[in-house]
C-alpha positions as CSV (number, residue, x, y, z in Angstrom):
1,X,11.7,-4.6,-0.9
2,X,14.3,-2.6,1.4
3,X,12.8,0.5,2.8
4,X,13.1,3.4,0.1
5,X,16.4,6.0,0.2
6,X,14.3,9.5,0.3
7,X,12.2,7.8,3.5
8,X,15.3,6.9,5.0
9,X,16.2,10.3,4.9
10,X,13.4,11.4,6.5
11,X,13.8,8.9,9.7
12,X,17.4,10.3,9.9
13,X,16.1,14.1,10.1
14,X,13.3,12.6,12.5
15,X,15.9,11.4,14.6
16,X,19.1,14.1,13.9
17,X,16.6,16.5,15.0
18,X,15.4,15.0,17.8
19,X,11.5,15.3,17.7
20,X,10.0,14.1,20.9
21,X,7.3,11.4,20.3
22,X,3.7,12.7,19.5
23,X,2.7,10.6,22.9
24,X,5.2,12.4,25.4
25,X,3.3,15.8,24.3
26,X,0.1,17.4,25.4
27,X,-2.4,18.0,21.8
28,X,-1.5,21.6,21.3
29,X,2.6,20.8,21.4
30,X,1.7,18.1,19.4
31,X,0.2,19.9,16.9
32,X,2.6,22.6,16.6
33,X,5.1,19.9,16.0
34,X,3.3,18.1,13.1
35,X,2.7,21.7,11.2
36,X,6.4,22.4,11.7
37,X,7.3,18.8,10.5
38,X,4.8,19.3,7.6
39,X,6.5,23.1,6.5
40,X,9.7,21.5,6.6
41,X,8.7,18.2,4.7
42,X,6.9,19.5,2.2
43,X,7.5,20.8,-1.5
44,X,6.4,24.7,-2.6
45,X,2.3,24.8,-2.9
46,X,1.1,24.2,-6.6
47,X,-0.4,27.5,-8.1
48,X,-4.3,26.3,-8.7
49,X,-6.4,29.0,-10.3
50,X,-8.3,30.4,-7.2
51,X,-9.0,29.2,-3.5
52,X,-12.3,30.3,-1.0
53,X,-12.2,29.7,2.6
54,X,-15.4,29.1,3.1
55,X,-17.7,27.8,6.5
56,X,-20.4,25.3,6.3
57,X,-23.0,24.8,9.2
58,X,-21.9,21.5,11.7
59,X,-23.5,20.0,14.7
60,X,-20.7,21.7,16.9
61,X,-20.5,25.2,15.2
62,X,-18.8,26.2,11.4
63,X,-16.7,23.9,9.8
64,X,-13.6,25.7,8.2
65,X,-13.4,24.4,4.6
66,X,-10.9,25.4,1.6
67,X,-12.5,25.0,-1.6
68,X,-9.3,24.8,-4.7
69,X,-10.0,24.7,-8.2
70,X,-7.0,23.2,-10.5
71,X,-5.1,25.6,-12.3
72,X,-6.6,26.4,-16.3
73,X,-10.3,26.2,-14.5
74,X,-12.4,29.0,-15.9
75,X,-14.6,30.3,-12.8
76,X,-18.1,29.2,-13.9
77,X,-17.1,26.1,-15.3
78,X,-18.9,23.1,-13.4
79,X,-16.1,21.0,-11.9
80,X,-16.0,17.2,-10.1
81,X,-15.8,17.9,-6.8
82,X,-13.6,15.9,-4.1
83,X,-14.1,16.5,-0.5
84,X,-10.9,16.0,1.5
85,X,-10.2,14.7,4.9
86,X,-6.8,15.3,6.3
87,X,-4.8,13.1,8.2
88,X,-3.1,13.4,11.7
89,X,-4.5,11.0,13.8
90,X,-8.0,12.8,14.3
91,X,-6.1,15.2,16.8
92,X,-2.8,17.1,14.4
93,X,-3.1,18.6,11.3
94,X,-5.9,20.9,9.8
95,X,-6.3,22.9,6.3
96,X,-2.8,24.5,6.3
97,X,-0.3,21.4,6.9
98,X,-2.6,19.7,3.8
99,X,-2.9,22.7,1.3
100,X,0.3,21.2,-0.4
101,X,-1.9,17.8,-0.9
102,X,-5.2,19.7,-2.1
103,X,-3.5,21.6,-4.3
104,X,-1.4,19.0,-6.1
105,X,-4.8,16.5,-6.4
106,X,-6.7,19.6,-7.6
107,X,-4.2,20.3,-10.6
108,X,-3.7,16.0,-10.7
109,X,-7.6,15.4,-11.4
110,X,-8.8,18.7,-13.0
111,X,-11.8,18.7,-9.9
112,X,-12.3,21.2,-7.5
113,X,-11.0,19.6,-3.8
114,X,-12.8,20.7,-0.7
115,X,-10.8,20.4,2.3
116,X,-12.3,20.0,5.4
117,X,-11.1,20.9,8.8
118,X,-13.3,18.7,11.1
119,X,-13.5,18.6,15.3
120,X,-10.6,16.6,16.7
121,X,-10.0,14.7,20.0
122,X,-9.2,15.4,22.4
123,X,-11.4,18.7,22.8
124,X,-14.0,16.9,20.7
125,X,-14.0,13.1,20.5
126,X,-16.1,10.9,18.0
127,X,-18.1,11.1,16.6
128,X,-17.5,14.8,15.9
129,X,-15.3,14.6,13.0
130,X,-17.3,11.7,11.4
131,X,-20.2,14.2,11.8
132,X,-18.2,17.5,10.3
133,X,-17.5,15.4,7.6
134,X,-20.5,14.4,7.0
135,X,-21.9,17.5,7.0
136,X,-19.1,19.0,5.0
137,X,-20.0,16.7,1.9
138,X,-24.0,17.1,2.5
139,X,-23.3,21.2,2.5
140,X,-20.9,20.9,-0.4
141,X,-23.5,19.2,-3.1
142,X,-26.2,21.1,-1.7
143,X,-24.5,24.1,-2.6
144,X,-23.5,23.3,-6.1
145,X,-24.6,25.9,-8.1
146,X,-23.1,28.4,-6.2
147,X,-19.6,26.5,-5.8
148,X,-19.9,25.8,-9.2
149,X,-19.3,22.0,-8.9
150,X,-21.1,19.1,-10.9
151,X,-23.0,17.3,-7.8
152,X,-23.2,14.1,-9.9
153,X,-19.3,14.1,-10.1
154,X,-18.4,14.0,-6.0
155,X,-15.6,11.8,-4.7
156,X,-14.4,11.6,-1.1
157,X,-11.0,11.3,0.3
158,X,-8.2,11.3,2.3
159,X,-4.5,9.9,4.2
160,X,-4.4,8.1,7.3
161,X,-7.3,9.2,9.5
162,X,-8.6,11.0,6.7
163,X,-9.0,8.4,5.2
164,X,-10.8,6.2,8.0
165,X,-13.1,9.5,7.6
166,X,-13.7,8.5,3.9
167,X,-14.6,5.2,4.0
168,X,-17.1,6.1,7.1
169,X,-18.3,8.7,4.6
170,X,-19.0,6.3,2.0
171,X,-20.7,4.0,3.9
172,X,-22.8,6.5,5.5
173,X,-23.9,7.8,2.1
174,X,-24.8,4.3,1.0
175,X,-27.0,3.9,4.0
176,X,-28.7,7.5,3.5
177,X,-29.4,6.9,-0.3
178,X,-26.6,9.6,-1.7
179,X,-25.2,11.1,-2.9
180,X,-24.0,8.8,-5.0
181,X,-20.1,9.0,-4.9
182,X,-17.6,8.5,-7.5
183,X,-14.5,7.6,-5.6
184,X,-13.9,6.7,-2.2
185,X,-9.9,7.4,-2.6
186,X,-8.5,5.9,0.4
187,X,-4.6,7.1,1.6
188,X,-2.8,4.3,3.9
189,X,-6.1,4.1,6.1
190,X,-6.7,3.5,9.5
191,X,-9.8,0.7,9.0
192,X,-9.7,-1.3,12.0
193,X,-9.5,-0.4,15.5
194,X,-9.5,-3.8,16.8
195,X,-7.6,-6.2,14.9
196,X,-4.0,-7.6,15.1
197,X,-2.2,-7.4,12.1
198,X,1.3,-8.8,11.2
199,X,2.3,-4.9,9.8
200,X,1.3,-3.6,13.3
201,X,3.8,-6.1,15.2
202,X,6.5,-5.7,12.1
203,X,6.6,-1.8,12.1
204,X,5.2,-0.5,15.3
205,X,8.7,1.0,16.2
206,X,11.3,2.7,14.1
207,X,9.1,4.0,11.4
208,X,7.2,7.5,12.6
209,X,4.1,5.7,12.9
210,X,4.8,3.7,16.3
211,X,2.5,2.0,18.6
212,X,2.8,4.0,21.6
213,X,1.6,7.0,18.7
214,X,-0.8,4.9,17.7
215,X,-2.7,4.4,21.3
216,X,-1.8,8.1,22.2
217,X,-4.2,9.0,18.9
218,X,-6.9,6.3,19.5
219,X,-6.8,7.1,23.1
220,X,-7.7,11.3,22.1
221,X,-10.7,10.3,19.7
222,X,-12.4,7.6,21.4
223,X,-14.9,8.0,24.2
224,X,-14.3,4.7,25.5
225,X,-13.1,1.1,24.7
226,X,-16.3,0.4,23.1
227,X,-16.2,2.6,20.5
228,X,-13.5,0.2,18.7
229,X,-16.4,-2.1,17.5
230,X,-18.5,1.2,15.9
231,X,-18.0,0.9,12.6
232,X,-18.0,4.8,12.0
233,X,-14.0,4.3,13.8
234,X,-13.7,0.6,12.6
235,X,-15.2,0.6,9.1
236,X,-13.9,-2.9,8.2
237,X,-16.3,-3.9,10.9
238,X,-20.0,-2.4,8.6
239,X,-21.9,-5.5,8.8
240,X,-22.2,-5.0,4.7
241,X,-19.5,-2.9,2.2
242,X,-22.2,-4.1,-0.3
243,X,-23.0,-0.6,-2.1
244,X,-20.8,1.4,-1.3
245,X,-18.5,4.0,-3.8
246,X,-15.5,2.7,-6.0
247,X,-12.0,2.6,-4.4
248,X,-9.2,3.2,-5.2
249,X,-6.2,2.1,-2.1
250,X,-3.1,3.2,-1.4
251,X,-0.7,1.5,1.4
252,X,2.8,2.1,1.8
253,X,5.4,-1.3,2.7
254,X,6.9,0.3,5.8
255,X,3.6,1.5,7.6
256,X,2.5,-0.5,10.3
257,X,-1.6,0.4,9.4
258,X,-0.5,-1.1,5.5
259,X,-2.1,-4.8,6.6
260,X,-5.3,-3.4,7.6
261,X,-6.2,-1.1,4.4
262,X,-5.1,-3.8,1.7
263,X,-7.8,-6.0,4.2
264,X,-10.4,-3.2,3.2
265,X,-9.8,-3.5,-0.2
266,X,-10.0,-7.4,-0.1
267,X,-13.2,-7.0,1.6
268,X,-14.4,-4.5,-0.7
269,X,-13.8,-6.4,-3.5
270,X,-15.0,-9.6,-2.0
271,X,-18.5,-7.6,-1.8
272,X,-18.6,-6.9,-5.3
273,X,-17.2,-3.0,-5.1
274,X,-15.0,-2.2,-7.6
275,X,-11.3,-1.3,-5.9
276,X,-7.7,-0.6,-7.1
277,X,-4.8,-1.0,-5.0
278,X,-1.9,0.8,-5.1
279,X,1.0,0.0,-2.8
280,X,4.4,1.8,-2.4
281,X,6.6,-0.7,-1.1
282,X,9.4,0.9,0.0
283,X,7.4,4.0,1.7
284,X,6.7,4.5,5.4
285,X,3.8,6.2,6.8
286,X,2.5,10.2,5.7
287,X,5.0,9.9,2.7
288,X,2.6,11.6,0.6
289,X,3.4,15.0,2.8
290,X,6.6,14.7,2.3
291,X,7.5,15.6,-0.9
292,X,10.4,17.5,-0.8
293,X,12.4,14.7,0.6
294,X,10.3,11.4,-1.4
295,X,10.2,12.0,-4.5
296,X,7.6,9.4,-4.7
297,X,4.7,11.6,-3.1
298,X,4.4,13.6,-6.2
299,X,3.9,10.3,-8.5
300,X,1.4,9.2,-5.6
301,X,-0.5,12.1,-5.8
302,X,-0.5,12.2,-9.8
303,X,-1.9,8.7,-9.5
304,X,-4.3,9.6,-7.1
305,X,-5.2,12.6,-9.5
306,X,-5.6,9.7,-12.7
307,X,-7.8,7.9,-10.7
308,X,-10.0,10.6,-10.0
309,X,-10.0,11.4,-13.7
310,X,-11.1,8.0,-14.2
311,X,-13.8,8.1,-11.7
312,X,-15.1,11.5,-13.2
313,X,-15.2,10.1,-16.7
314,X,-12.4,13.0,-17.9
315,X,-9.7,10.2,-17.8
């Protein structure tokens, strides 16, 4: 399928405008570029009917979270909770370039979306944001009553490394006997550190995502060439997937990590977890925060927000 019109347009901008490369910048340039990129690429924010900025307690200090409930929510209604993990290579983005996103899958799935803003490299490397995360979700059901969500209704989620974060999360709540999740809903992941797949060779230039981005990323977050093989960066790598929460899989046709999460899925389903798959052929990398170019994000995200739905037993 030939790459889509809107995410041409966006390549053009990219190019018209002249953005230097994520790996020629030092983290805090790079950063300032991604919000930028996200302001510009991004539709007006949903209304919902109320946000907190809240802090949980972490390993490495408060986590910021943002805690939306979907617009029509009464306040002491118990709502499904998802817990959100942006994306940005585990070194960009935070709550603000992904409030567009929460908002949109709050109003999608009628639940209550927790956004987390975890450690990133290179200031902290893993396994901090696996670990804020993780404590993010653990804080969130322990405080149910008071956030006035359903703790036997929690999904995780999240795009790109956010959604590497998810998949970590729902292995590591398998292994620690809960909580038992509804959803792991999984946004073009990053799965595999390690492997060589045909999308990485195909689309590792041209296409935002490149590879020289890529290793400038991995090369931020990881201690060291070992931790590849860790499964909490490489989750395709768990010796079992056996267990863990239902998924449900996006990819997009022109992203060069596209191989490697439809591999997840297969495996999932090859170890008796119950997955949907969802790709977007003609879409490129972060399409989903770029709404008001691809028209496309939105019906992503509303069929993100079904399959939540679905999960919670509301669909």
């Amino acid at each position: 399928m030939p790459l889509d019109d809107s995410a041409q347009t966006v390549l053009d901008i990219a190019q018209t405008a002249g953005r230097p490369p994520y790996e020629t910048l030092e983290p805090e340039e790079a950063r300032r570029v991604y919000r930028a990129g996200r302001s510009a690429l991004q539709p007006a924010p949903q209304p919902v009917a109320a946000t907190r900025d809240l802090m949980a307690p972490g390993a490495g200090g408060p986590i910021p979270l943002r805690l939306y409930r979907p617009q029509g929510s009464a306040a002491a209604t118990r709502l499904p909770l998802l817990v959100y993990c942006h994306g940005g290579g585990w070194v960009l983005g935070d709550i603000e370039t992904h409030d567009v996103v929460c908002r949109h899958l709050a109003n999608a799935s009628g639940a209550a979306v927790l956004s987390v803003d975890y450690r990133m490299g290179p200031e902290h490397k893993f396994p901090a944001a696996v670990d804020d995360s993780w404590a993010a979700l653990a804080w969130a059901v322990a405080q149910a009553d008071s956030l006035a969500i359903d703790p036997a209704r929690v999904a995780v989620g999240g795009d790109s490394a956010g959604g590497n974060l998810s998949a970590v999360m729902s292995l590591i709540a398998r292994d620690r006997g809960g909580p038992r999740l509804a959803l792991q809903l999984l946004i073009y992941p990053a799965t595999d550190f390690t492997g060589s797949y045909a999308s990485r060779q195909r689309l590792g230039e041209g296409y935002l995502l490149t590879t020289a981005a890529q290793a400038w990323f991995h090369r931020h977050y990881l201690r060291s060439e070992a931790d590849r093989g860790d499964w909490r960066v490489s989750p395709i790598l768990a010796p079992s997937l056996r267990g863990v929460a239902p998924a449900w899989v996006l990819t997009a046709g022109y992203d060069p990590l596209c191989d490697e999460g439809e591999a997840y899925a297969r495996r999932l389903a090859d170890e008796g977890v119950a997955v949907a798959t969802r790709r977007f052929d003609g879409q490129i990398h972060g399409f989903v925060t770029m709404g008001r170019i691809i028209p496309e994000a939105a019906r992503a995200l509303d069929e993100a927000g079904a399959a939540l739905k679905a999960a919670f037993g509301q669909g």
